[in-house]
C-alpha positions in Angstrom: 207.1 164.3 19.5 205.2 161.9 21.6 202.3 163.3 23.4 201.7 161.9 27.2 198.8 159.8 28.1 197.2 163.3 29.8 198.0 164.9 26.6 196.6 162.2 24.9 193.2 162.5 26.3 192.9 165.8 26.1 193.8 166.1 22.2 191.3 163.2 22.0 188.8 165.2 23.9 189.4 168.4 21.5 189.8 166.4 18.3 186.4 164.9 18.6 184.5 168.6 19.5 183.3 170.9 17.4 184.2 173.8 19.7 187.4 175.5 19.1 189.8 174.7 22.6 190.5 178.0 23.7 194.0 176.8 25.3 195.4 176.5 21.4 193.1 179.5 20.3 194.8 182.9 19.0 193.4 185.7 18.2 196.9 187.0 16.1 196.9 190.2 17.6 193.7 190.9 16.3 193.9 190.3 12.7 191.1 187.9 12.7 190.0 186.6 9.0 187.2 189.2 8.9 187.4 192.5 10.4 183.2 192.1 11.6 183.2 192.3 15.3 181.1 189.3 16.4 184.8 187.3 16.1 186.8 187.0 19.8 188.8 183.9 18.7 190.1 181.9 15.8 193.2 179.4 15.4 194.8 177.9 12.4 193.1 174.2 12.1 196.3 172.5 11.9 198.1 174.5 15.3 199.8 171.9 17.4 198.9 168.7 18.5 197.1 169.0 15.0 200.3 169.4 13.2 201.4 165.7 13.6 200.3 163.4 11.4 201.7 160.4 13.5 199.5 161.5 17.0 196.7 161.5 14.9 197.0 158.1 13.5 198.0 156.9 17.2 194.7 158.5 18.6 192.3 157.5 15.8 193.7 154.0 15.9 193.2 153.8 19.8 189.8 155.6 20.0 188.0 154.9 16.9 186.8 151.9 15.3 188.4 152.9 11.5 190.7 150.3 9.7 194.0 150.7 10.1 194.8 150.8 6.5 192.2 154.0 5.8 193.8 155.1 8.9 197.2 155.1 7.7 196.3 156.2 4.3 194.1 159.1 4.9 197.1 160.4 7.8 200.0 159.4 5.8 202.5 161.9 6.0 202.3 162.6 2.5 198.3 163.1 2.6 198.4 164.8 5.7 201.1 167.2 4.4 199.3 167.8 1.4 196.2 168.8 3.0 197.6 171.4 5.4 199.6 173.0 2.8 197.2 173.1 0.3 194.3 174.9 2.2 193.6 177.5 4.3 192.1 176.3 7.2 190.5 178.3 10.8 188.1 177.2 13.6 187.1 180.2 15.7 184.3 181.6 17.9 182.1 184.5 17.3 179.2 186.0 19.3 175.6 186.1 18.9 173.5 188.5 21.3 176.1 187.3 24.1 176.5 183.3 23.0 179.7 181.8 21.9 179.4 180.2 19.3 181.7 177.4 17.2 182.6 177.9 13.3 184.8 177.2 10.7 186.2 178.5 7.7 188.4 177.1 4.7 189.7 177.6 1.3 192.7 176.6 -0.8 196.1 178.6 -0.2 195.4 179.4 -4.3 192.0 180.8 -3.7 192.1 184.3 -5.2 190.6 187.4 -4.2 187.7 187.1 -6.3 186.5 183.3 -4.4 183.1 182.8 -4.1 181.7 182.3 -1.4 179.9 179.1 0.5 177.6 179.2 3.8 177.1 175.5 4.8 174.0 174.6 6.8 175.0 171.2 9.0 172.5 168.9 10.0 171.5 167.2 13.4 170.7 169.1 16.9 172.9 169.9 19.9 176.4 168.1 19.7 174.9 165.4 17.0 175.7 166.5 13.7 178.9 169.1 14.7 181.3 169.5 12.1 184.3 168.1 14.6 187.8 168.3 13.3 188.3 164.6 12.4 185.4 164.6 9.7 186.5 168.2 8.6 189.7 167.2 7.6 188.1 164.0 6.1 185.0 164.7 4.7 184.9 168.8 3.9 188.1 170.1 3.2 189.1 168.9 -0.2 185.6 170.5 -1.3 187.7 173.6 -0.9 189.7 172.5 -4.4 186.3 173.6 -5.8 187.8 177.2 -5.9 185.2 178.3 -2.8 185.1 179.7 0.4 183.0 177.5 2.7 182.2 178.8 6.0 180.3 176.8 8.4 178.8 176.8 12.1 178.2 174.6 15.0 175.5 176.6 16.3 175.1 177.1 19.8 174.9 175.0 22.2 171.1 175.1 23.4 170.3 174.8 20.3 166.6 175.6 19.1 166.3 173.7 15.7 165.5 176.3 13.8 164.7 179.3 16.6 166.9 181.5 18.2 170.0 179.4 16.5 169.0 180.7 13.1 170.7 183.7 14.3 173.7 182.2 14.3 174.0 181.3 10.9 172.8 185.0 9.9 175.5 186.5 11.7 177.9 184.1 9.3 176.6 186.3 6.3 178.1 189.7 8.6 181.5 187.9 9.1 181.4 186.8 6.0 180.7 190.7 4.1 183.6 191.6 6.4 186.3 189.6 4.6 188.3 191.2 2.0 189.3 188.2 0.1 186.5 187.2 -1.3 183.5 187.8 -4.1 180.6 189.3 -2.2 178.8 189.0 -5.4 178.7 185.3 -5.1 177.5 183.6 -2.1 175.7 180.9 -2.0 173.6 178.8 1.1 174.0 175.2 1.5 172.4 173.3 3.9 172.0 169.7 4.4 168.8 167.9 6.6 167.8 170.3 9.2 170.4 172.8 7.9 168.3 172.4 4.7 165.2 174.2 6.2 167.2 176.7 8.5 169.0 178.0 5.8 165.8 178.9 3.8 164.7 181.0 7.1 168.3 182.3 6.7 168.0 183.6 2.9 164.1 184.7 3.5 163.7 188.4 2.4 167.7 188.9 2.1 168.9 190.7 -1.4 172.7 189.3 -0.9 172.5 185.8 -1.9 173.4 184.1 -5.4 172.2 180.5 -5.1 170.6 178.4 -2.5 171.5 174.2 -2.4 168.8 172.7 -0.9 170.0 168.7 0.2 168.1 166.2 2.3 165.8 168.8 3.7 161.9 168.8 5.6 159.9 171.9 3.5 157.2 171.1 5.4 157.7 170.1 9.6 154.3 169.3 9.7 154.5 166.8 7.3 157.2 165.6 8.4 156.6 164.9 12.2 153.3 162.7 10.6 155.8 160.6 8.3 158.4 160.1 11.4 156.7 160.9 14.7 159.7 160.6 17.0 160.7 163.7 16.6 158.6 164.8 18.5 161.1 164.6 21.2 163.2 166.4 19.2 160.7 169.9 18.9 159.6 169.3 22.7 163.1 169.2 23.6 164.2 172.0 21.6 161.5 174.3 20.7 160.7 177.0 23.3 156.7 177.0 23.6 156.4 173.7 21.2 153.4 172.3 23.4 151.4 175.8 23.1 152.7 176.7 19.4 152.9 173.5 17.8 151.2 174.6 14.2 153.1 178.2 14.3 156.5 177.1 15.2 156.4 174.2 12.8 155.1 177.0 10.1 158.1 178.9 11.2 160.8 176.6 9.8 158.2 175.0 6.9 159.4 177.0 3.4 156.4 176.0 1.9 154.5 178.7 3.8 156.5 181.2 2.5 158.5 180.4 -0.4 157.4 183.4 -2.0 159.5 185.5 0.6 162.5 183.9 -1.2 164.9 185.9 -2.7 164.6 185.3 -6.2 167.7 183.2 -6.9 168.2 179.7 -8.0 167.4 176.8 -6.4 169.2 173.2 -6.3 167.0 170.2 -4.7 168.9 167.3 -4.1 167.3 163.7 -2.5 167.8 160.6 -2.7 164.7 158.2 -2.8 165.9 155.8 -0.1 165.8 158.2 2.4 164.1 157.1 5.4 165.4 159.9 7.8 163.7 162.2 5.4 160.9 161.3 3.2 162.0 162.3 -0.3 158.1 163.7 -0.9 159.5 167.2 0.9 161.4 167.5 -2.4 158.8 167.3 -4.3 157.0 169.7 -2.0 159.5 172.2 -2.0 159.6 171.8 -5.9 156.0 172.7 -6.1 156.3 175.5 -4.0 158.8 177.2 -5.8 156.7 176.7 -9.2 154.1 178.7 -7.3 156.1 181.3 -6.4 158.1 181.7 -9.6 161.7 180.7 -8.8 163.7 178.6 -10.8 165.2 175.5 -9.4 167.1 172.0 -10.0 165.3 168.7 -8.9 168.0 166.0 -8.6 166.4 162.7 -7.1 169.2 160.0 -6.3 168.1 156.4 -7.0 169.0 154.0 -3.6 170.1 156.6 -2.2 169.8 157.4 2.2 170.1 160.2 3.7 173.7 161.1 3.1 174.2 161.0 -0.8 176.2 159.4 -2.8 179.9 161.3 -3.8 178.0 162.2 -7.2 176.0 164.7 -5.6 178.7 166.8 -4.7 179.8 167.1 -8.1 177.0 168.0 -9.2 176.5 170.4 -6.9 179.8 172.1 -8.1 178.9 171.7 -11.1 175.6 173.9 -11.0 177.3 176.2 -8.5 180.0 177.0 -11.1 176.4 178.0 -13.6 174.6 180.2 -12.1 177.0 181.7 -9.8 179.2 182.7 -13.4 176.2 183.7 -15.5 
C-alpha cells in the first residue's frame, strides 16, 4: 500500500536515523533478545513501512541521489525478500547510567546456538557516522552470512569521542552475555576509525574477549591531531575539559600508552596506505606497540587504498576471524 505524502516524510525522516522510532518500537511483551536489563525497546528491522520493498524504492529514488538501476536492483522484490527472510534483524534502545541509547543487532535466521559473536565499533561523532537503516540493509547485513552475531551501537547522542560514550559500547558486552543463543566463548571487537581506538579502551583489562579487528584506527591522538590539525574542533567540541587536559585525555583514548593492559588475544590491523583521513603510520604504531607488549597480531596494509577499504578486507577479516576464534 501506498504511503501518504505525511507518511512519506516521516518514513523518510526514520529511514535515514539511526535511532529506533519509538512509534513502530515493541518491546514483545518483554521478551527482548537478551534478558540484561539495560534493554526498554527493540523492533524487528523490517516492521512496517520497512516491509515494502516498493516505498523504499519510491523514497530512495525521491530523496537520494542513487541510480535508479542500483536502486531497483538492490530493492527488487526478490533481493529485498531475500534479505528479510534470510536474517535476523532488531534496532532497539538500551540505557546507560540514565541515556537512551540507539543499537542494532543481526544474524542469519540459520545462525545456531553456538554463533559467535561480533561487537562493531562505528566511526565518526554525533549523528555523522550512525549506522542508519538504509546503509544497514546495504552495507552490513549480508556480513551476517559469515555465520556471526554482530551487534552494533549508535552511541549516545552527546557523544564524547571516546569519554563517557565508551560506556555505551561496554554495556553491549552485558547485553550481549545476556543472550542465550550465542557462543560467549567467542566474541570478538571490531571497530572501524574512531571506533578503532574506542574499542581498545573497551577490551582494556577485560578477560571475555577472543579477538580484537583493529581497521582504520588513530593509536596515538596526539599524533594524530599534528598529522590533521582540524580536529581539533572535533576534541574541543566533544571532550569535557579538552582545553585543561589536552595531553591526558588524548593519552586516554591513545592504545599505545597502554597496550600492555590488553587482554592477551589476537590482533588484526587493517589500513590502507592512501588514507588521508587517517595516516596509515598509526598502524605501524600500533604494530610496534603490541611487539612491546607481547601480543600477537595481523598487519594488513591495502595498496591505494582511503579510508574505507576495499571489499577484500572484509574477507579477510572473516577469514582470520574464523582462525583464531576456532583454534
Amino acid at each position: 500500500m501506498a504511503l501518504s505524502k505525511l507518511a512519506l516524510k516521516v518514513f523518510l525522516i526514520s529511514l535515514m536515523s539511526g535511532v529506533v522510532c519509538s512509534a513502530n518500537s515493541a518491546s514483545n511483551n518483554g521478551q527482548f533478545f537478551s534478558s540484561h536489563s539495560a534493554i526498554t525497546e527493540q523492533t524487528d528491522c523490517f516492521a512496517p513501512p520497512y516491509d515494502d520493498a516498493s516505498n523504499l524504492r519510491t523514497i530512495i529514488a525521491d530523496f537520494t541521489q542513487m541510480e535508479s538501476r542500483a536502486i531497483n536492483h538492490v530493492f527488487s522484490e526478490q533481493l529485498f525478500d531475500m534479505r528479510k527472510n534470510r536474517y535476523e534483524c532488531l534496532r532497539f534502545t538500551y540505557q546507560v547510567d540514565g541515556t537512551e541509547v540507539p543499537g542494532f543487532m543481526f544474524r542469519s535466521v540459520n545462525a545456531g546456538s553456538d554463533s559467535p559473536v561480533l561487537v562493531y565499533h562505528r566511526g565518526g561523532n554525533g549523528k555523522y557516522g550512525q549506522i542508519r537503516w538504509v546503509n544497514l540493509y546495504l552495507k552490513y547485513l549480508d556480513m551476517a552470512a559469515n555465520g556471526y552475531t554482530i551487534i552494533g551501537s549508535n552511541l549516545r547522542e552527546n557523544d564524547e569521542f571516546g569519554g563517557a560514550d565508551v560506556d555505551d559500547t561496554r554495556e553491549l558486552l552485558n547485553i550481549v552475555h545476556g543472550m542465550e543463543n550465542v557462543d560467549h566463548n567467542r566474541i570478538a571487537l571490531w571497530g572501524v576509525s574512531r571506533g578503532a581506538s574506542q574499542m581498545m579502551q573497551v577490551a582494556r583489562n577485560r578477560n571475555d574477549i577472543r579477538a580484537l579487528v583493529f581497521e582504520a584506527g588513530n593509536a596515538d591522538h596526539q599524533r594524530a591531531l599534528q598529522d590533521r590539525p582540524e580536529m581539533i574542533d572535533v576534541y574541543l567540541k566533544r571532550v569535557p575539559n579538552f582545553e585543561d587536559n589536552r595531553e591526558e585525555e588524548l593519552a586516554k583514548r591513545s592504545v599505545i600508552f597502554w597496550a600492555d593492559e590488553l587482554p592477551d588475544v589476537p590482533v588484526l590491523i587493517l589500513h590502507g596506505d592512501a588514507d588521508d583521513r587517517v595516516d596509515v603510520e598509526q598502524a605501524h604504531l600500533l604494530a610496534r606497540a603490541l611487539d612491546e607488549s607481547g601480543h600477537e597480531y595481523e598487519l594488513k596494509v591495502y595498496s591505494g587504498a582511503g579510508h574505507a577499504l576495499p571489499d577484500n578486507a572484509r574477507e579477510d577479516m572473516f577469514r582470520w576471524l574464523n582462525t583464531v576464534l576456532n583454534n
